[in-house]
DOVO-492843 format. One line per field, with one value per residue: z, y, x of N, C-alpha, C in turn. Coordinates in steps of 0.1 Angstrom, whole numbers, padded with zeros to 4 digits. Layout:
<rs>
n_w: [Z|...]
n_v: [Y|...]
n_u: [X|...]
ca_w: [Z|...]
ca_v: [Y|...]
ca_u: [X|...]
c_w: [Z|...]
c_v: [Y|...]
c_u: [X|...]
</rs>
This chain:
<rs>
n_w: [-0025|0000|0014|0018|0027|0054|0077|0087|0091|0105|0113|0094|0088|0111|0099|0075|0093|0104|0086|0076|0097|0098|0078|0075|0075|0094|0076|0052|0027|0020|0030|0015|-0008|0006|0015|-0006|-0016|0000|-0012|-0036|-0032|-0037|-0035|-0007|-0008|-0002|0028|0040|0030|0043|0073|0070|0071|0095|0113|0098|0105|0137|0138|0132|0148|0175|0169|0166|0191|0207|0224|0235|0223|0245|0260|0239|0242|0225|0205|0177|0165|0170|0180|0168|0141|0131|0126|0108|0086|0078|0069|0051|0029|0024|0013|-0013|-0020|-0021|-0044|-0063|-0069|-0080|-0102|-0119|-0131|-0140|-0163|-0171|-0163|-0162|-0146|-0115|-0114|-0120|-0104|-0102|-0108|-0091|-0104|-0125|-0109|-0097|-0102|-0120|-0105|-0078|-0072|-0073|-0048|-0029|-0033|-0019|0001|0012|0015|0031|0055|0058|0064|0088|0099|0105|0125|0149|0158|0184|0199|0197|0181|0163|0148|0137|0119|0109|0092|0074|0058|0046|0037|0020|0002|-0012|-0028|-0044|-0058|-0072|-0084|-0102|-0115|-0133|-0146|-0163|-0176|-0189|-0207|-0222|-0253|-0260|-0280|-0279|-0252|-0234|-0217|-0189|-0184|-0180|-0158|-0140|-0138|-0127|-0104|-0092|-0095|-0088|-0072|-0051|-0030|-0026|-0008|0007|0027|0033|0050|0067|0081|0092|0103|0124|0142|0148|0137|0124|0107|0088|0082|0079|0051|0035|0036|0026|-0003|-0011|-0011|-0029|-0055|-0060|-0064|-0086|-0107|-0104|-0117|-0140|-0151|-0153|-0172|-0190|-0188|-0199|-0231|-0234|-0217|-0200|-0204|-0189|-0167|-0158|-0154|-0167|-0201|-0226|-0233|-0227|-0222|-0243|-0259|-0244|-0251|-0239|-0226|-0227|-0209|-0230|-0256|-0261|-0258|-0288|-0301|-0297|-0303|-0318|-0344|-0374|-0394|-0376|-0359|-0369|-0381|-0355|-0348|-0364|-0362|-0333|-0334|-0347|-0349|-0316|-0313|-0331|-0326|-0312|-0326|-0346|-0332|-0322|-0339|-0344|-0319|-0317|-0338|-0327|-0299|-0276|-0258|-0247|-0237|-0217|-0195|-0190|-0178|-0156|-0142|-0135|-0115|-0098|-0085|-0078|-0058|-0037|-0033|-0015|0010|0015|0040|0065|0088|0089|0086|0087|0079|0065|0042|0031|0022|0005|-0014|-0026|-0039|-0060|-0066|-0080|-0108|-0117|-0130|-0150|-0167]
n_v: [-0023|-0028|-0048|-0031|-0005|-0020|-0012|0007|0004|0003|0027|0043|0036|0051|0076|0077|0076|0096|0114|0110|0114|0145|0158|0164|0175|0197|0201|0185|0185|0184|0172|0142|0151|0161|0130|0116|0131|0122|0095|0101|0100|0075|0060|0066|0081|0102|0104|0082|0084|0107|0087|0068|0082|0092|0070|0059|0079|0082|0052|0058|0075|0064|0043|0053|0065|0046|0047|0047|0075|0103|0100|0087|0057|0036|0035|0051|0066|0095|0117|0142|0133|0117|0142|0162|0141|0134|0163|0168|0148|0160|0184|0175|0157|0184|0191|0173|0175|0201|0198|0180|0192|0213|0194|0183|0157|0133|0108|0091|0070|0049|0058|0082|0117|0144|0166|0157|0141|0157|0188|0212|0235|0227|0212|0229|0247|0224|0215|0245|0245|0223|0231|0251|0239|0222|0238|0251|0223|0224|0241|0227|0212|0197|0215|0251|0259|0238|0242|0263|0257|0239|0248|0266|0249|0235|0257|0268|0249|0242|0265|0263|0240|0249|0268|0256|0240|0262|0268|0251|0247|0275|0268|0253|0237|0250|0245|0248|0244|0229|0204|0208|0227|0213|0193|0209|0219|0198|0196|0216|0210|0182|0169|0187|0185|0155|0156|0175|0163|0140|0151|0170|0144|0136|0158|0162|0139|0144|0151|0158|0190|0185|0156|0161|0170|0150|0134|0147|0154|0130|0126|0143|0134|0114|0122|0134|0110|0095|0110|0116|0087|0086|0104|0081|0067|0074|0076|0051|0032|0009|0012|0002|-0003|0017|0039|0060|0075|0070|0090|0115|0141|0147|0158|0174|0196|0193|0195|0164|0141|0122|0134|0155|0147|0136|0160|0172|0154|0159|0151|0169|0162|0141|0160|0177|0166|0156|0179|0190|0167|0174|0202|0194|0188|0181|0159|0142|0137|0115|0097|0101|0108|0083|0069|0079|0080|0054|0050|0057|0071|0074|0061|0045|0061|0081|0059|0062|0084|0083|0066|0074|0095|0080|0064|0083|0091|0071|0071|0093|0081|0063|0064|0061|0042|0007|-0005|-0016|0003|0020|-0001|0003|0027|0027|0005|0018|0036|0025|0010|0034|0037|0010|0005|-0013|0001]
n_u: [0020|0017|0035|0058|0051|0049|0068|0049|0023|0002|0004|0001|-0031|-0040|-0036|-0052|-0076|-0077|-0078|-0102|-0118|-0111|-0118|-0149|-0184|-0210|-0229|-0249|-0248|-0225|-0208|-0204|-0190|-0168|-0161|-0160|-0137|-0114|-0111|-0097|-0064|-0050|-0017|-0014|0015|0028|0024|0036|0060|0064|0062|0080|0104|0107|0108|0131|0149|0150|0158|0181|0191|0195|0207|0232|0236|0234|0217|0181|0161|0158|0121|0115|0094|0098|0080|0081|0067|0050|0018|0019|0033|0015|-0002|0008|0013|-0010|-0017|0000|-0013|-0034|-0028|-0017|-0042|-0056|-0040|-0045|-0074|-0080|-0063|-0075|-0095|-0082|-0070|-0097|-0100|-0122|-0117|-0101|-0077|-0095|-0115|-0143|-0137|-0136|-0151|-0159|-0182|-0193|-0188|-0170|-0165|-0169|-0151|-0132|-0135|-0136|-0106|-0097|-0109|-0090|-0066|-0066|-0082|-0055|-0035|-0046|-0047|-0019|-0011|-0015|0006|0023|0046|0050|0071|0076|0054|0053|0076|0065|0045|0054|0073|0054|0043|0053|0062|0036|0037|0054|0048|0021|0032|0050|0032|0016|0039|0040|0018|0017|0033|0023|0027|0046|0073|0101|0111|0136|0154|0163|0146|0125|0129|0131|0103|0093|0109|0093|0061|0062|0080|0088|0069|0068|0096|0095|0078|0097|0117|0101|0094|0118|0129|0106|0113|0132|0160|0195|0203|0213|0207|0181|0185|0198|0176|0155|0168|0168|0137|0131|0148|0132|0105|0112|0120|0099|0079|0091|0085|0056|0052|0066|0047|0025|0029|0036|0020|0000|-0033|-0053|-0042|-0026|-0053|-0057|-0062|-0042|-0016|-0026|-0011|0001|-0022|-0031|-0013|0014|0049|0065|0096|0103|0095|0107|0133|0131|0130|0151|0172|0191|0189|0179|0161|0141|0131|0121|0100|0086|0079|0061|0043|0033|0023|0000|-0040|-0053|-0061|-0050|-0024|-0011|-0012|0006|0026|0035|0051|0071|0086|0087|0107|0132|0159|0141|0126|0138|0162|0144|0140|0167|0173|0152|0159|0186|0178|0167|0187|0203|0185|0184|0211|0212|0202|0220|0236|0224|0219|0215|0180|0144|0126|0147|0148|0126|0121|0146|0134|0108|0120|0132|0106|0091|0105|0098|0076|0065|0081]
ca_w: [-0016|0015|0023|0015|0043|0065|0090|0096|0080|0119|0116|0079|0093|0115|0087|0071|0098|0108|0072|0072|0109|0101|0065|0079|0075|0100|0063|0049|0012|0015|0032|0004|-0015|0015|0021|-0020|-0021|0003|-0020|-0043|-0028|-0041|-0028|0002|-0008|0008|0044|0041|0029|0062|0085|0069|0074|0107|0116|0098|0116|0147|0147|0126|0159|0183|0167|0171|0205|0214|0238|0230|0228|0253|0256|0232|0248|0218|0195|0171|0160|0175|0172|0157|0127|0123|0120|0096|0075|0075|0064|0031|0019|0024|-0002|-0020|-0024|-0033|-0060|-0074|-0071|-0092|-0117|-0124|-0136|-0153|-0178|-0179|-0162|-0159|-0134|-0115|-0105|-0118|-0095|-0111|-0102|-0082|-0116|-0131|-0106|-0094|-0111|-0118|-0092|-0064|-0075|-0069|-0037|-0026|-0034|-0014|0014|0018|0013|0045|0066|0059|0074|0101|0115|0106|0135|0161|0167|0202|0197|0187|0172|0152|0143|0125|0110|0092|0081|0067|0049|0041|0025|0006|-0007|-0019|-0035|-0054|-0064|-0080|-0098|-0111|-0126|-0137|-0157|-0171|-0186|-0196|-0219|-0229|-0270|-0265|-0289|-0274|-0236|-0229|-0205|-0179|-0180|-0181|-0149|-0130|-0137|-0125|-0095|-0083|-0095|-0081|-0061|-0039|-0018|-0021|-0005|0020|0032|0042|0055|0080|0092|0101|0120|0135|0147|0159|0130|0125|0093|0077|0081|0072|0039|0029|0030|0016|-0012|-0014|-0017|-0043|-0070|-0062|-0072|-0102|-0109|-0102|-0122|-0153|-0150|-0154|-0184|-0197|-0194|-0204|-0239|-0236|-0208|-0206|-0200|-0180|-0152|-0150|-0150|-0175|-0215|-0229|-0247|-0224|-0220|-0258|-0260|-0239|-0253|-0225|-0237|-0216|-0215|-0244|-0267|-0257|-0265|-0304|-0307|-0295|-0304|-0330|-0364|-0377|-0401|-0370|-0353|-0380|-0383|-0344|-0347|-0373|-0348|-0326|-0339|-0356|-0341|-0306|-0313|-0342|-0323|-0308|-0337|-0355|-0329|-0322|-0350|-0345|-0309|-0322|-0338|-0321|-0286|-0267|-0246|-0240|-0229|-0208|-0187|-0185|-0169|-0148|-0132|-0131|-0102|-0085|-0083|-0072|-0043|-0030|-0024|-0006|0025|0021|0050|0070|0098|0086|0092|0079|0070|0052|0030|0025|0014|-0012|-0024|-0029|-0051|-0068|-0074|-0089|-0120|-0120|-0129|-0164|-0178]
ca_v: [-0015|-0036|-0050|-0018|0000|-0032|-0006|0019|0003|0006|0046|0047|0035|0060|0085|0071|0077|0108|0121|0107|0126|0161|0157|0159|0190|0195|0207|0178|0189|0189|0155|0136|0158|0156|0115|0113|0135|0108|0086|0099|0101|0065|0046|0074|0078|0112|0102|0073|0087|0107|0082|0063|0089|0098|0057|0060|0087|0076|0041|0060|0081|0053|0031|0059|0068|0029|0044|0050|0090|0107|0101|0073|0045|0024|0037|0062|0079|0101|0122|0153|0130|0114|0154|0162|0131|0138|0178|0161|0142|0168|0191|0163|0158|0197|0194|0170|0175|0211|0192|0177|0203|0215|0183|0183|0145|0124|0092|0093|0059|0042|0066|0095|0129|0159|0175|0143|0136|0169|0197|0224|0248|0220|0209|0245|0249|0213|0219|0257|0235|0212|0237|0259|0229|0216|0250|0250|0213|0220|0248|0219|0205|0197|0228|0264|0264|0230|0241|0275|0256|0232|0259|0272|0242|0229|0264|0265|0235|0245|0278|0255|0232|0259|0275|0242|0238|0271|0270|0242|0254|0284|0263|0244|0235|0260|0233|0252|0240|0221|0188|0214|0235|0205|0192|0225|0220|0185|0194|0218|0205|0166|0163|0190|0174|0141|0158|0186|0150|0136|0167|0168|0132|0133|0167|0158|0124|0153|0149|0172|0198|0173|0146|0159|0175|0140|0128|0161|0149|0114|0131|0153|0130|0102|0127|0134|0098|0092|0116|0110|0071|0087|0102|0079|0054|0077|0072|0033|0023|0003|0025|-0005|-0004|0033|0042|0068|0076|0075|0103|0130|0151|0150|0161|0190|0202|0193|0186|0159|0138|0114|0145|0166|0140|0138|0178|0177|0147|0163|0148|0176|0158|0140|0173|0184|0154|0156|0199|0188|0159|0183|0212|0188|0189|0172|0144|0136|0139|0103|0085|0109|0108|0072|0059|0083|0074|0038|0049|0067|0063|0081|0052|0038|0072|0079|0055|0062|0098|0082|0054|0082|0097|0069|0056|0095|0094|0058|0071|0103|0076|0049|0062|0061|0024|-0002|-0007|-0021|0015|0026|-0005|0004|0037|0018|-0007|0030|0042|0011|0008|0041|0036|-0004|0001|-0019|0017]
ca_u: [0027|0010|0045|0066|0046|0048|0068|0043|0011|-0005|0003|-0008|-0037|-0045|-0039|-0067|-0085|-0079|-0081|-0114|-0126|-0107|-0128|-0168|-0191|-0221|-0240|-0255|-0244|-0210|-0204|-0206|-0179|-0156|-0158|-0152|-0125|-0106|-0108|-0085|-0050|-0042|-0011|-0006|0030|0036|0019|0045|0072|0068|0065|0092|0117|0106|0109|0144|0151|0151|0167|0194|0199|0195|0218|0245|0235|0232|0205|0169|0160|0144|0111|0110|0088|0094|0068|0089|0058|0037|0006|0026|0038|-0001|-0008|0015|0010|-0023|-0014|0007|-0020|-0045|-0025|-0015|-0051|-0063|-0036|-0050|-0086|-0072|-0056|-0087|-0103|-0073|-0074|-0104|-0101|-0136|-0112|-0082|-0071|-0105|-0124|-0147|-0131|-0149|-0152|-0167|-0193|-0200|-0186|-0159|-0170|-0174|-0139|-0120|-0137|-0129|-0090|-0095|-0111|-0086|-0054|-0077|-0080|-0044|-0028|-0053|-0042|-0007|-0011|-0019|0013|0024|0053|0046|0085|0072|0043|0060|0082|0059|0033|0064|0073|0042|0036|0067|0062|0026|0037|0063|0036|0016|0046|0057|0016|0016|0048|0040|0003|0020|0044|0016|0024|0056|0084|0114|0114|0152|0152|0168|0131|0113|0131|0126|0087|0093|0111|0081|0051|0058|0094|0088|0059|0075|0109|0092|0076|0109|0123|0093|0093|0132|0129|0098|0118|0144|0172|0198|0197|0226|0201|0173|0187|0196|0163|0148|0174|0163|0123|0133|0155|0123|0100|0116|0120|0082|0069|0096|0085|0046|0055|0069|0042|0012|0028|0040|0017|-0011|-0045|-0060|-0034|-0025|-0061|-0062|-0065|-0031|-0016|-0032|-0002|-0001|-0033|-0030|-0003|0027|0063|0076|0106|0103|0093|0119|0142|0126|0132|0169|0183|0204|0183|0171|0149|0133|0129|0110|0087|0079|0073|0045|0034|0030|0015|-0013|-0050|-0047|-0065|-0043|-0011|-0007|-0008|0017|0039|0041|0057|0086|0087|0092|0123|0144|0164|0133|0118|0153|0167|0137|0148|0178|0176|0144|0169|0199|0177|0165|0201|0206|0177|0187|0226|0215|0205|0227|0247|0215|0218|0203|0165|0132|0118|0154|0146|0109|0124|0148|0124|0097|0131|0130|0094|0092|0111|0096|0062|0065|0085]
c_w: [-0002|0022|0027|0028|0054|0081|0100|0092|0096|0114|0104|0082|0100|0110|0085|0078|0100|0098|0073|0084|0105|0086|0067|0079|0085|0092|0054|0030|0009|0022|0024|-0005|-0011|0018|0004|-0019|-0014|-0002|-0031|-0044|-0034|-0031|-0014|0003|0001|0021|0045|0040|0042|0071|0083|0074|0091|0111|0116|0104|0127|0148|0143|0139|0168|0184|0173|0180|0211|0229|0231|0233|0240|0252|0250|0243|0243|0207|0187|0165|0167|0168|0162|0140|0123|0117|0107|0084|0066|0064|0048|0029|0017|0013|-0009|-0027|-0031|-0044|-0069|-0078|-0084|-0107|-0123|-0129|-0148|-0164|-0178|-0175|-0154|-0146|-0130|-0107|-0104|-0111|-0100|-0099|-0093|-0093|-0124|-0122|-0098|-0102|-0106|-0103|-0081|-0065|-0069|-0056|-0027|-0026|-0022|0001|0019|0024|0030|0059|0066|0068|0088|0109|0115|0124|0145|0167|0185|0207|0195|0180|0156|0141|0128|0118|0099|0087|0073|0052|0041|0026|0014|-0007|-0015|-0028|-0049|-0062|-0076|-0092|-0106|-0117|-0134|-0148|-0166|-0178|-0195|-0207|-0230|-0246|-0272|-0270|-0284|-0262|-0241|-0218|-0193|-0176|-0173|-0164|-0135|-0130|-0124|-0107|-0086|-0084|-0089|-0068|-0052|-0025|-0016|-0012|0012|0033|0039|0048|0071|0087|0097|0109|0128|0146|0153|0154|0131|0111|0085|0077|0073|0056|0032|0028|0020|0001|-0019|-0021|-0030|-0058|-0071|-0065|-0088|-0109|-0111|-0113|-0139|-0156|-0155|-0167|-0194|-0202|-0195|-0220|-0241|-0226|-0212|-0194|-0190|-0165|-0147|-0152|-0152|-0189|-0215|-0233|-0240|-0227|-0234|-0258|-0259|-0244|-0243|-0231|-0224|-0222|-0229|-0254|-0272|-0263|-0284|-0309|-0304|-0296|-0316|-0346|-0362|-0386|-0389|-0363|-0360|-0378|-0368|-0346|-0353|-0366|-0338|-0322|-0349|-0347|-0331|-0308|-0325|-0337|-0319|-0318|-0347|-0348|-0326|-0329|-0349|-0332|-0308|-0327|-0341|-0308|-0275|-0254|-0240|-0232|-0216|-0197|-0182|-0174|-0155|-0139|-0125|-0110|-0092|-0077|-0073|-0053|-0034|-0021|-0016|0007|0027|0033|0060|0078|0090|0095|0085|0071|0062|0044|0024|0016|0003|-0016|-0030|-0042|-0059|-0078|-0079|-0103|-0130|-0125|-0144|-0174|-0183]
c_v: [-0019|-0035|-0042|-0012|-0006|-0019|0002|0019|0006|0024|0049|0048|0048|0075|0089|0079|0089|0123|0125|0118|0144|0166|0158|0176|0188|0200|0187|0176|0186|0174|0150|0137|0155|0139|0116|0119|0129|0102|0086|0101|0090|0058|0056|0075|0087|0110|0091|0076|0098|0104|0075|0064|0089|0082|0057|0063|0081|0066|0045|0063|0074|0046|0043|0062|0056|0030|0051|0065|0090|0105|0093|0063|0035|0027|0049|0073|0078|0111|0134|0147|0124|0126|0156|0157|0133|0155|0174|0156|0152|0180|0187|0163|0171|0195|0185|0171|0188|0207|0183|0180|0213|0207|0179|0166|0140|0115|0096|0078|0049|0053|0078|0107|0137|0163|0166|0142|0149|0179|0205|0231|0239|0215|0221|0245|0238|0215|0229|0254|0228|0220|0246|0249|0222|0229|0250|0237|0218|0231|0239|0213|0208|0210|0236|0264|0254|0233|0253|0268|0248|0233|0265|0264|0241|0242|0268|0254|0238|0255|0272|0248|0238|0264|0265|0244|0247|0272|0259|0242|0266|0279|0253|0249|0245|0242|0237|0250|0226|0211|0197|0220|0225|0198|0201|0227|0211|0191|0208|0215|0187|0168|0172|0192|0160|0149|0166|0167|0142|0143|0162|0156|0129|0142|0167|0143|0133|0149|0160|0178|0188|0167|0148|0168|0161|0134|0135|0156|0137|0119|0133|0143|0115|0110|0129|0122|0094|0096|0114|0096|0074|0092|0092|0067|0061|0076|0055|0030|0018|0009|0013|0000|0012|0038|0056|0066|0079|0087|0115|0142|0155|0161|0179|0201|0201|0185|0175|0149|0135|0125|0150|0160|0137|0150|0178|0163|0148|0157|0156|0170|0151|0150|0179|0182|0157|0169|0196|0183|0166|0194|0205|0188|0175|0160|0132|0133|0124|0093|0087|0104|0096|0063|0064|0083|0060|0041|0056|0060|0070|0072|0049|0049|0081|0078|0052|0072|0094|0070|0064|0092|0087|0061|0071|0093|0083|0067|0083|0098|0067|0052|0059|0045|0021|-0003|-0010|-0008|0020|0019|0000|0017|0031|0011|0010|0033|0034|0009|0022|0046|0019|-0001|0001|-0004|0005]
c_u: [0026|0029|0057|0065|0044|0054|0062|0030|-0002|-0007|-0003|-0020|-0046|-0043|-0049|-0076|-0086|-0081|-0098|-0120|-0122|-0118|-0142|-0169|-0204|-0233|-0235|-0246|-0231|-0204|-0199|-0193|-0168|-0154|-0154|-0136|-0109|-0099|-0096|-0072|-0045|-0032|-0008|0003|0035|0035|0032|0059|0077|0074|0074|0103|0118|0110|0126|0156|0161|0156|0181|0205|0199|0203|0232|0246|0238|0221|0193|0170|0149|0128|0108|0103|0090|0086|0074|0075|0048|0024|0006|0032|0026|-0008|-0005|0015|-0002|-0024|-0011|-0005|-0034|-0041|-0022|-0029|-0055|-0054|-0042|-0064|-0087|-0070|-0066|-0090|-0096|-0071|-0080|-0108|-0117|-0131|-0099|-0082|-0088|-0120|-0133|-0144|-0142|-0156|-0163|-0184|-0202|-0199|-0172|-0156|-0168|-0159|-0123|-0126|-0133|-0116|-0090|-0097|-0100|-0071|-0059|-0074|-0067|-0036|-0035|-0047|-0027|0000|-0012|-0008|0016|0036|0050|0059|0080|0067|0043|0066|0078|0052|0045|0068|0069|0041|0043|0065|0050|0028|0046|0056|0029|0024|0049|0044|0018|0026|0046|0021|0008|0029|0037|0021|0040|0067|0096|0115|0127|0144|0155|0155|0125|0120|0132|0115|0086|0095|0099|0064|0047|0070|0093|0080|0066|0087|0106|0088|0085|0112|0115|0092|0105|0131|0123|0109|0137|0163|0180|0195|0205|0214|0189|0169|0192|0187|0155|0154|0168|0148|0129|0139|0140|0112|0102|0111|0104|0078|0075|0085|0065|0042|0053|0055|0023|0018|0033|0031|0007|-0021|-0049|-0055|-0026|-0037|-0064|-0055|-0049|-0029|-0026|-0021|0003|-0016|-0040|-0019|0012|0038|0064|0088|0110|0101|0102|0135|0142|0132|0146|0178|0197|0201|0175|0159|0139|0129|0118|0096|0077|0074|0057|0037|0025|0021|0000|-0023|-0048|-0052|-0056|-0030|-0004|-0005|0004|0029|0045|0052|0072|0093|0093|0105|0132|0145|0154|0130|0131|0162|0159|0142|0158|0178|0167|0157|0178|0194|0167|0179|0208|0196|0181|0204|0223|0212|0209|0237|0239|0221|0210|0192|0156|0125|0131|0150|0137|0114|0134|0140|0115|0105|0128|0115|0090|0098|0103|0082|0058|0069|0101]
</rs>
């Protein structure tokens, strides 16, 4: 992703950093907890997909002005979008430190979890911590109008987040969830952090509501896309390089696409076969269900629907000027469907 973020890998940068400073306890005990829990955001997509926008943004409106904005020096991002960036990865992070503990996960991305190397308890409080201190910076911008409006966001986006988890534990093992449910989990449990993400780095960069509902757009169908594409390759991927146990979401009981497609492709005798798959003790379930996975149009339809919104998120900014961060934002489209699915 090095050359992806080539536009804003300086500001990423100071992300990082400032993740790292807003993250410190003056209790000895809790340090430790807070510098791990860092560690596991992975490729920083939402701090990027930020500053992207916010980069986008701006040459979008420059180019059509043919004069720099106010205030511009030249440097499209400032310290209110290092906040912010910072704010996304910081709920970014509690969700996932949460969701840890919800499956129960030992590694995320190679790395041993909260849950793993500490525990449960240190894990929920860590998440409660970060969701605390993310509202608290989000109050710091250089505006009080800003500053409402992206605790507003921010907390929209969080409550969506939640609901999306939530509905999707409570369906745990239910065999009647439609592709229509399953992409209304989809779009609040992943795409609506990826999307609020855009949103904020065009208005911060002083878009209008048109503009920064086509990015919000662009988030949202590349969420999808993402999270389809994760699916698909905890049953086809290879455990080395996504950096967990295949077949969790079997395991746990969670329909997702490829399944869904088994239950409703219209053979009732495979319908059957999978219900059985399904309903079998979880450890049994992956080996059941592989073979009927093998043949049928599951993997190949997959990605189809996973392409259908990357091909959706790419056209909501192709009106956008050309610029080095619109690409980075196609190529992201791109590489969210690419990652050997």
């Amino acid at each position: 992703m090095r050359r992806v973020y080539a536009p804003i890998s300086d500001h990423l940068a100071a992300v990082d950093a400032r993740l790292r400073r807003e993250l410190q306890s003056r209790y000895e005990a809790i340090a430790p907890v807070l510098r791990h829990g860092t560690q596991l955001g992975g490729k920083r997509l939402r701090p990027a997909l930020l500053l992207l926008s916010a980069v986008a943004t701006e040459h979008h409106l420059d180019s059509l002005d043919a004069q720099p904005a106010p205030g511009n020096d030249g440097d499209t991002i400032r310290d209110d979008h290092i906040t912010m960036a910072t704010v996304i990865e910081m709920v970014h992070t509690a969700t996932l430190v949460h969701d840890d503990v919800l499956d129960k996960a030992a590694t995320r991305r190679h790395t041993p979890t909260i849950n793993a190397k500490w525990d449960s308890d240190t894990s929920i409080l860590l998440g409660d911590y970060l969701f605390a201190q993310s509202f608290s910076l989000a109050a710091t911008l250089s505006s009080p109008v800003a500053s409402t409006q992206a605790c507003r966001w921010v907390g929209q986006a969080a409550q969506q987040v939640c609901e999306g988890e939530l509905r999707q534990i409570l369906s745990r093992d239910h065999l009647g969830m439609d592709e229509q449910t399953y992409l209304d989990i989809l779009r609040g449990k992943t795409a609506e952090l990826t999307s609020v993400s855009c949103r904020l780095g065009c208005s911060l960069s002083g878009g209008d509501p048109e503009l920064a509902a086509a990015l919000s757009c662009y988030g949202n169908d590349l969420g999808i896309a993402f999270q389809i594409a994760d699916d698909y390759l905890d049953l086809w991927g290879d455990a080395d390089e996504i950096g967990k146990t295949l077949g969790t979401d079997l395991i746990q009981g969670k329909l997702t696409l490829p399944l869904i497609r088994l239950l409703h492709s219209g053979d009732a005798a495979l319908a059957a076969e999978t219900q059985a798959a399904l309903q079998a003790a979880p450890a049994e379930r992956l080996a059941r269900v592989l073979p009927l996975l093998s043949n049928s149009d599951a993997a190949e339809y997959t990605r189809g629907v996973a392409n259908r919104f990357r091909r959706s998120a790419i056209s909501a900014i192709e009106h956008l000027r050309p610029s080095p961060a619109l690409d980075s934002l196609i190529e992201i489209a791109h590489f969210s469907v690419a990652r050997r699915i």
